[in-house]
C-alpha positions, -999 to +999 in steps of 0.1 A: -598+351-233-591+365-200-562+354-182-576+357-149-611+351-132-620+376-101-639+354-078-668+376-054-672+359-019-703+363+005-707+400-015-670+409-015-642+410-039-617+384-038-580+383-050-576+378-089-567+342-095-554+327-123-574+299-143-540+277-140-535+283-103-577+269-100-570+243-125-541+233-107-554+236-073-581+213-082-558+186-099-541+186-066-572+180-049-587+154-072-552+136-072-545+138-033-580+126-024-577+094-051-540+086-034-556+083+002-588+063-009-561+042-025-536+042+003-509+057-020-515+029-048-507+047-078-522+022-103-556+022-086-561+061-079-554+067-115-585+036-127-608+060-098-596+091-116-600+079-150-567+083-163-537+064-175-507+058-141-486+073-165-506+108-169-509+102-132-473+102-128-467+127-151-493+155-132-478+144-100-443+156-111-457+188-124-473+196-092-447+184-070-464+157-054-456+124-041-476+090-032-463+097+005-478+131+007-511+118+010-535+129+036-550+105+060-584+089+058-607+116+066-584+141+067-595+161+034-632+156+044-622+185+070-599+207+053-603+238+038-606+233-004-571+246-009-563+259-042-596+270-047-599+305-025-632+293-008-655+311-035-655+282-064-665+247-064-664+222-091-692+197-095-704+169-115-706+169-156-681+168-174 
């Protein structure tokens, strides 16, 4: 399995990434998002994510995030994606 995914943007070659670091950068996303529609309530961002506060807790450590590190309402509607280097987006089905 390849350790790393080359992205293409608008016809050009992008930086390799690593699945981990888009895997990652996506958790932090996901996670960050739930926190702010939660206003940092831990308990109810992990019910909207559909995990357990404790795997919750345990993904914030490993990414180094913290319940006060949460953007403000409407504040990740107009950020860049970041994590994802602008060429990948993850939708839907699971």
């Amino acid at each position: 399995m390849a350790e790393s995914l080359a992205l293409y943007s608008m016809g050009s070659r992008a930086s390799l990434v690593s699945l981990k670091d888009l895997v990652d950068g996506y958790e932090r996303r996901l996670i960050l998002e739930a926190l702010a529609r939660a206003r940092g309530n831990q308990r109810r961002a992990a019910a909207e994510i559909g995990c357990l506060p404790t795997t919750l807790n345990e993904k914030m450590r490993r990414l180094a995030l913290r319940a006060c590190d949460r953007p403000e309402a409407g504040e990740m509607a107009g950020a860049s994606r970041g994590g994802d280097h602008g060429a990948l987006e993850l939708t839907g089905t699971a």
